[in-house]
C-alpha positions as CSV (number, residue, x, y, z in Angstrom):
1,X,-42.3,52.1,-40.4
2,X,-42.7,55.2,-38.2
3,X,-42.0,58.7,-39.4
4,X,-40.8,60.8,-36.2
5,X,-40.2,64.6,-37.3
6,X,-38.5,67.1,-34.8
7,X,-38.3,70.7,-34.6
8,X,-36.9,72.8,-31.5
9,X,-34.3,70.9,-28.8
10,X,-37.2,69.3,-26.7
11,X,-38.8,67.8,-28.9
12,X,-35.9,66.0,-29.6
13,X,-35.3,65.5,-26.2
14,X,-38.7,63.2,-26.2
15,X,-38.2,61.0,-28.9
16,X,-34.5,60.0,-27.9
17,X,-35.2,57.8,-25.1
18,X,-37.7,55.6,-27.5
19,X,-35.1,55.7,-30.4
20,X,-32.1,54.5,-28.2
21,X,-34.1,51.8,-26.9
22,X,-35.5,50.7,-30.7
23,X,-31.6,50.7,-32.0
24,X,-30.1,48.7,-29.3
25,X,-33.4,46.2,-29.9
26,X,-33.2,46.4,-33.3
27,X,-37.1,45.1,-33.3
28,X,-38.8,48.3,-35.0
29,X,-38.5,50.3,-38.6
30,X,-38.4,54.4,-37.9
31,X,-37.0,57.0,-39.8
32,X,-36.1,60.7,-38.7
33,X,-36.3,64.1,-40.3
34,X,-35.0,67.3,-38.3
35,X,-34.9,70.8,-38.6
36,X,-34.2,73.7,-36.4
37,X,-32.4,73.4,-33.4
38,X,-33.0,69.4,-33.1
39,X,-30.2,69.1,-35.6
40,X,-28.0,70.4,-32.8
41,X,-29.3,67.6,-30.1
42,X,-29.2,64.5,-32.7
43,X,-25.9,65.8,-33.3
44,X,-24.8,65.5,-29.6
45,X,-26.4,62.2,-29.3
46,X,-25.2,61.3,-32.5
47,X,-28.5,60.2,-33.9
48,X,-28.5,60.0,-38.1
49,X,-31.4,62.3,-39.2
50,X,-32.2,63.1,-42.7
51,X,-33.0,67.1,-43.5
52,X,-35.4,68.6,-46.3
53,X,-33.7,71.9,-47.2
54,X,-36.0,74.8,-48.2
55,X,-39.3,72.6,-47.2
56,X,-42.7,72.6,-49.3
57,X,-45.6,70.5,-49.4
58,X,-44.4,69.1,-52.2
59,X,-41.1,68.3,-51.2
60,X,-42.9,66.8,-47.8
61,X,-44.8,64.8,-49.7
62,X,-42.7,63.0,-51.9
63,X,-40.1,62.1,-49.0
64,X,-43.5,60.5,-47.5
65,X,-44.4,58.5,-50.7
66,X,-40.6,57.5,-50.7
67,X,-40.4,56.7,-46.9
68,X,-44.2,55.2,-47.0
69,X,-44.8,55.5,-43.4
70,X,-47.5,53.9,-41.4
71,X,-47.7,56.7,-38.8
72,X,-46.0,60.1,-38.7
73,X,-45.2,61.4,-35.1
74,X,-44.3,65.2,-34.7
75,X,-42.5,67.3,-31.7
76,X,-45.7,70.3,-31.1
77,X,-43.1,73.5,-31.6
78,X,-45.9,75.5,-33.3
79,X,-43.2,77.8,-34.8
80,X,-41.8,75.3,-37.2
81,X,-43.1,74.7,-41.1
82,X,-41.8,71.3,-40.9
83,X,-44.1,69.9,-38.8
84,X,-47.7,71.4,-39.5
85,X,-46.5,70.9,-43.7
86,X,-45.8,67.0,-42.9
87,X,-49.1,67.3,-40.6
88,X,-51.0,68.0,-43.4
89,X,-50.0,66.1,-45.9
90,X,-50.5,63.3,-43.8
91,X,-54.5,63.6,-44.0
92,X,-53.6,64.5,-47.9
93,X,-52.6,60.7,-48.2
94,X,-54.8,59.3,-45.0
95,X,-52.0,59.0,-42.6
96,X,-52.4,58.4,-39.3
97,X,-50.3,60.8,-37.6
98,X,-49.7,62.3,-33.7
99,X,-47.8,65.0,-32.1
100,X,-46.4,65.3,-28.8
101,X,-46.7,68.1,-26.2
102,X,-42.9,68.2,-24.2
103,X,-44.0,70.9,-21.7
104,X,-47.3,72.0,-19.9
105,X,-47.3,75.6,-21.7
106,X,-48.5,77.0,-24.8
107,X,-50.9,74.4,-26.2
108,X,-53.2,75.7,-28.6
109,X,-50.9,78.0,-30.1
110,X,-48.6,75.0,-31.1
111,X,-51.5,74.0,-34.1
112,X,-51.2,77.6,-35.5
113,X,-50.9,77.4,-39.2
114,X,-50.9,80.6,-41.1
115,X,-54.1,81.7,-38.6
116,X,-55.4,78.4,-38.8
117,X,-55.6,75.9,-36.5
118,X,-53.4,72.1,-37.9
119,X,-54.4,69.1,-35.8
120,X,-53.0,65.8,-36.0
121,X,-55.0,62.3,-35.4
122,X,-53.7,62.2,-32.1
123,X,-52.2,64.6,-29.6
124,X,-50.1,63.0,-26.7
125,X,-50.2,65.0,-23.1
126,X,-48.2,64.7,-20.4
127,X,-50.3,64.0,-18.0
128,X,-53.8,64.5,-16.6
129,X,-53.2,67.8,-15.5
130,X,-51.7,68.2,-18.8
131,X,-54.9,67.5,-20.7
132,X,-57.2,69.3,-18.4
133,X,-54.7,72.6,-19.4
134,X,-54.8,71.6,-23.0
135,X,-58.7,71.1,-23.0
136,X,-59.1,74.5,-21.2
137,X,-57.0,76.0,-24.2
138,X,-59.3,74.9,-27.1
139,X,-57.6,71.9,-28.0
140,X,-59.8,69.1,-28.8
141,X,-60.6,66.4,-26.2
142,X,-60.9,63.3,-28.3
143,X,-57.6,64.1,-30.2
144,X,-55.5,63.8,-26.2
145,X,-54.2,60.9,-25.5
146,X,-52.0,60.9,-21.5
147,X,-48.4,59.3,-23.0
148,X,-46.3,61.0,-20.3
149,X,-42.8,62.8,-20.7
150,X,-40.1,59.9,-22.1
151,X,-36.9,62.5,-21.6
152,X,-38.1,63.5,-18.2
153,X,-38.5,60.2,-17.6
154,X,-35.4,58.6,-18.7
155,X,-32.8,61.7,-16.8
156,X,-34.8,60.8,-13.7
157,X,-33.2,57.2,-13.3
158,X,-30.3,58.8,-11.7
159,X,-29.9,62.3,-9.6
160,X,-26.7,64.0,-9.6
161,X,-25.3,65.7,-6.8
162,X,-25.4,69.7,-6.5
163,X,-23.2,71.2,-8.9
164,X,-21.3,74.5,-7.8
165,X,-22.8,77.0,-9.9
166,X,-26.4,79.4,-10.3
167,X,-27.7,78.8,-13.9
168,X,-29.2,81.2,-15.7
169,X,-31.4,79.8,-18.8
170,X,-31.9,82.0,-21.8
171,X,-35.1,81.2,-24.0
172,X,-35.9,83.4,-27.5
173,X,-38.6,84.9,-25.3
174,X,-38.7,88.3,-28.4
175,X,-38.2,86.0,-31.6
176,X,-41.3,84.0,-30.6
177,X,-43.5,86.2,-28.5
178,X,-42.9,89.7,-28.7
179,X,-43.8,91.5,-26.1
180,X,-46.5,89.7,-25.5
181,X,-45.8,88.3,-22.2
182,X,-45.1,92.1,-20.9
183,X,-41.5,91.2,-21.0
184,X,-38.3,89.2,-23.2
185,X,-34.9,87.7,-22.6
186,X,-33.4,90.8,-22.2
187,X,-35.5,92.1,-19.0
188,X,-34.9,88.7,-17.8
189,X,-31.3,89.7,-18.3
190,X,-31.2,92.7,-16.7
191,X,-32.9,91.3,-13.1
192,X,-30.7,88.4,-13.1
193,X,-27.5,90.4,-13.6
194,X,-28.3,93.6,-11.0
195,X,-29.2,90.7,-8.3
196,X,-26.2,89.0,-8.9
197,X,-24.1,91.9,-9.2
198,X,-25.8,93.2,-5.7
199,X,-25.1,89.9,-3.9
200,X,-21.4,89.3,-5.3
201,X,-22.8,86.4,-6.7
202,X,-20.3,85.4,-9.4
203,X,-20.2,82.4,-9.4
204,X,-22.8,81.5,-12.4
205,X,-23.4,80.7,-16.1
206,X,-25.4,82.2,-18.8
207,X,-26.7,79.7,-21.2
208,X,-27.8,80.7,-24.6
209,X,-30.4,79.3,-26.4
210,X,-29.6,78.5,-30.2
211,X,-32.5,80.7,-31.2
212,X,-32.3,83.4,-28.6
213,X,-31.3,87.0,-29.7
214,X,-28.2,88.2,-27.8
215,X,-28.4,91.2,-25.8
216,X,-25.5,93.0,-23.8
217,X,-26.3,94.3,-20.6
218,X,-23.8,96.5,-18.9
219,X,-23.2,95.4,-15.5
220,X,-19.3,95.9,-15.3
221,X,-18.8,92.6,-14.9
222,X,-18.0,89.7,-17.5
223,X,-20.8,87.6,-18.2
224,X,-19.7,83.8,-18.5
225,X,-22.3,83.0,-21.8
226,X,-21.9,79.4,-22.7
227,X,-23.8,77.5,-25.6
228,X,-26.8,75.3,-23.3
229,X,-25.4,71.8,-23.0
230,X,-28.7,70.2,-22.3
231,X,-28.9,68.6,-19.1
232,X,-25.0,69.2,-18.3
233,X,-25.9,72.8,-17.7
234,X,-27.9,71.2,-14.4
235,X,-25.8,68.9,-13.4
236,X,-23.3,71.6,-12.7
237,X,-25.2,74.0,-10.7
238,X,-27.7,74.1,-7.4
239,X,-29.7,77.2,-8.7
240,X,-32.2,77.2,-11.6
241,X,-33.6,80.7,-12.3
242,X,-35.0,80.8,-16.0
243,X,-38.9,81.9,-17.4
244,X,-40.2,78.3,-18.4
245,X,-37.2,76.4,-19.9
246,X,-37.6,72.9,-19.7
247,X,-33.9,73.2,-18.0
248,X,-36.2,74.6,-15.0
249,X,-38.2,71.2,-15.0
250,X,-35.3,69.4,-14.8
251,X,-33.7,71.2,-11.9
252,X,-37.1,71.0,-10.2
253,X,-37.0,66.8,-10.5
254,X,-33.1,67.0,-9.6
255,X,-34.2,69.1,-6.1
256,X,-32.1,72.5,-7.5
257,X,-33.4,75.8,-6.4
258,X,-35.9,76.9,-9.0
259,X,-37.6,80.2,-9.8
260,X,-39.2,81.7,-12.5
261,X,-38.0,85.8,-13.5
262,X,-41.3,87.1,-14.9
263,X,-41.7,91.0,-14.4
264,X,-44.5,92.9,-15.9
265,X,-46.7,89.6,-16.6
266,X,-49.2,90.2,-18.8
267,X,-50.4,87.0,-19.8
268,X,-51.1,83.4,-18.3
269,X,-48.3,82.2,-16.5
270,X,-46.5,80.3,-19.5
271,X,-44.3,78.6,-16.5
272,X,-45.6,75.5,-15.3
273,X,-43.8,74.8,-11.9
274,X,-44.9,78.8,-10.8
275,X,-48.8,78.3,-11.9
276,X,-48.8,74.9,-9.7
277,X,-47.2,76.5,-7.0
278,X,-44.5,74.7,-6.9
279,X,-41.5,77.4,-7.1
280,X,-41.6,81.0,-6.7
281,X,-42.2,83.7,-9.7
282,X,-39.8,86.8,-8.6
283,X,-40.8,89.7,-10.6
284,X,-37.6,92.2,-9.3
285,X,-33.9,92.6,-8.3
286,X,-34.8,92.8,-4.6
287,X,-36.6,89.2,-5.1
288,X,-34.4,87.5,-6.5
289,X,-31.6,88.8,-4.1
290,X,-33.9,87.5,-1.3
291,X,-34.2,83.8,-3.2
292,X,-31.0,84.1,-3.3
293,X,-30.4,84.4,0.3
294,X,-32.8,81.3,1.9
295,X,-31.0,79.3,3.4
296,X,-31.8,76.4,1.3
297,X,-29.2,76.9,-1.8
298,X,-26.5,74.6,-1.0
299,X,-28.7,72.2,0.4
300,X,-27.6,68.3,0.0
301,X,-30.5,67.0,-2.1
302,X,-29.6,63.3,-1.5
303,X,-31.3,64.1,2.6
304,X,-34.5,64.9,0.4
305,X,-34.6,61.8,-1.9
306,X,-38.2,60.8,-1.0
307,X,-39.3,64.1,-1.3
308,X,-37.4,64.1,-5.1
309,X,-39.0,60.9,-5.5
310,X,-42.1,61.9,-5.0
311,X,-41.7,64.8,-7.9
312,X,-41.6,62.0,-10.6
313,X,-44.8,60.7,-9.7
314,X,-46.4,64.6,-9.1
315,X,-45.2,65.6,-12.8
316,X,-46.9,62.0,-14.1
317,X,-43.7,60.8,-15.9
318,X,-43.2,57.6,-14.2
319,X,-43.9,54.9,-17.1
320,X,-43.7,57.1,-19.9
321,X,-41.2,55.2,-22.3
322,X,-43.1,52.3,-22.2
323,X,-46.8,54.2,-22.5
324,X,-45.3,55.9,-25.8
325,X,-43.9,52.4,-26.9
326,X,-47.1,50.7,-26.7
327,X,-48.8,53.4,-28.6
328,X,-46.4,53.2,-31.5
329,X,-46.2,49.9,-31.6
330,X,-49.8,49.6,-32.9
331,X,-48.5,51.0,-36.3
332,X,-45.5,50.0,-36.4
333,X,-46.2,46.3,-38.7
């Protein structure tokens, strides 16, 4: 049996695709524990997920020694107890046990334990240039394994067309990170709202993220805020602006108009697609109302689908269900 614990919405994301495809086989034993705001996507996909309320490492470790699993498999949200308490525990009873990286950002800082650094057995990257980052960050080579991106994988199968709207993706940029990065949600905000307000651009959406701190930024205009819906949020717009939501990936794959808002940067670019090269990073009003005005935006991406095609195989997601499958697998008896 196979212990899969979750933590933030991407995480969640990642294990689905392997979870729908073990119910409707019915071949494999797992059990799931959630916390944080993967209780809101299980919920959606209405996937049955046990909760341990008020955690300790003694509650952890009874539910293993009731569950007896022969692997435990963690989302990497490096802001959640869950995960690094069932982590360790795990070597506590010699457990094998792995956790996943969902997006090329942030690795080391996703094994920070109260200042110290929790490692599973194994650590599954996305792909090669995923474990060159991950190496470069101090995490430990013989503990990456290259899995791939199962979620990425699975919403790739079929591109919608352009929806009719510019999306705007909040992250909890301040509960997380400070100031660290020389700016938060709210200076993303701000940009996003004087472009749009300079461009008569209204025709967009705000989505909130469930941990994200609300801020009101006069603009004299209403701002249309709407709980994210996950992938729905894409599928309804042709413009992705965000920091380095995973929302951003996916309108990069579905050919939307992508750019990163980071102004003041202070630290590695935490956004993948920008650091490639592969969209811009606007750092003001006056570039953003310029992305705004290429030409591009309405663009038919079905004329492109080699081109989108060709993303899939550039992020290194093709074959990712069945790379994770065979890894569980090997625990799974």
């Amino acid at each position: 049996m196979i212990l899969f614990i979750s933590g933030q919405y991407a995480g969640a994301q990642y294990i689905h695709p392997i979870l729908k495809k073990w119910e409707a086989e019915k071949a494999f034993k797992w059990n799931l524990v959630a916390t944080g705001a993967s209780r809101k996507y299980w919920n959606e996909v209405k996937i049955e997920f046990k909760e341990i309320r008020n955690c300790s490492a003694n509650k952890v470790a009874d539910y293993i020694d009731f569950v007896k699993p022969k692997l435990i498999v963690t989302s990497a949200s490096g802001n959640i107890k869950l995960e690094h308490l069932f982590i360790l525990e795990a070597k506590k009873k010699s457990i094998p046990s792995a956790s996943f990286i969902d997006i090329w950002t942030n690795y080391l800082s996703r094994f920070n334990y109260k200042k110290e650094l929790v490692f599973p057995d194994h650590i599954l990257a996305i792909d090669n240039r995923c474990k060159k980052e991950m190496i470069k960050d101090g995490v430990p080579q013989n503990l990456i394994k290259i899995i791939g991106q199962p979620y990425l994988e699975s919403i790739t199968k079929k591109i919608p067309p352009l929806g009719q709207n510019l999306l705007l993706v909040g992250q909890p940029i301040k509960k997380y990170f400070g100031k660290t990065f020389g700016y938060d949600e709210k200076d993303f905000k701000k940009i996003c709202l004087k472009a749009i307000r300079k461009t008569n651009n209204y025709n967009f959406l705000y989505t909130m993220h469930p941990e994200e701190v609300f801020y009101e930024v006069e603009e004299n205009f209403r701002v249309p805020y709407i709980k994210g819906r996950g992938y729905i949020d894409i599928v309804n717009s042709h413009t992705v602006l965000g920091i380095f939501s995973m929302q951003m990936i996916i309108g990069y794959l579905w050919g939307r108009k992508v750019a990163t808002i980071q102004p003041k940067s202070l630290k590695v670019d935490p956004s993948p697609l920008s650091r490639w090269g592969l969209v811009p990073i606007l750092k003001n009003v006056d570039e953003v109302v310029e992305f705004f005005a290429r030409k591009n935006t309405m663009t038919k991406n079905f004329k492109f689908k080699k081109k989108l095609k060709d993303r899939f195989d550039q992020l290194g997601i093709s074959g990712s269900v069945e790379r994770f499958q065979k890894f569980l697998i090997k625990y799974s008896n």
